[in-house]
LONU-699701 format. One line per field, with one value per residue (C-alpha): residue number from 1; residue in three letters; x, y, z. Coordinates in Angstrom, 1 decimal, padded with zeros to 4 digits. Layout:
REM residues N
n: NUM/...
res: ALA/...
xx: X/...
yy: Y/...
zz: Z/...
***
This chain:
REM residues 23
n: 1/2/3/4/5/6/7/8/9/10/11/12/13/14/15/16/17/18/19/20/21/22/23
res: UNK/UNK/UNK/UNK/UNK/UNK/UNK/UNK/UNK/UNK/UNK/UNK/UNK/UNK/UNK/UNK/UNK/UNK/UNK/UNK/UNK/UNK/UNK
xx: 021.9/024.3/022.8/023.8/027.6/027.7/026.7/029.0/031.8/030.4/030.4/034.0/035.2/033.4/035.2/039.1/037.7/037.4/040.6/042.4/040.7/041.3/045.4
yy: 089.4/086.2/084.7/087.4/087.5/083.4/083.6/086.4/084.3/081.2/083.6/084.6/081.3/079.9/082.5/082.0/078.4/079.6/081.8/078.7/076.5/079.0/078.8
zz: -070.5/-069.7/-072.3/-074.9/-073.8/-074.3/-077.9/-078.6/-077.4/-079.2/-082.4/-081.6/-081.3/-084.3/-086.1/-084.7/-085.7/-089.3/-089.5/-088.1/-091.2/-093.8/-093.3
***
């Protein structure tokens, strides 16, 4: 279950990552 709730954060941050890139 920990495991789970790291890669949603990991997928949340990859995609503030991409938002950031796209401005």
């Amino acid at each position: 279950m920990n495991r789970n709730g790291d890669e949603t954060e990991i997928k949340l941050s990859l995609n503030e990552e991409k938002l950031n890139g796209c401005k």
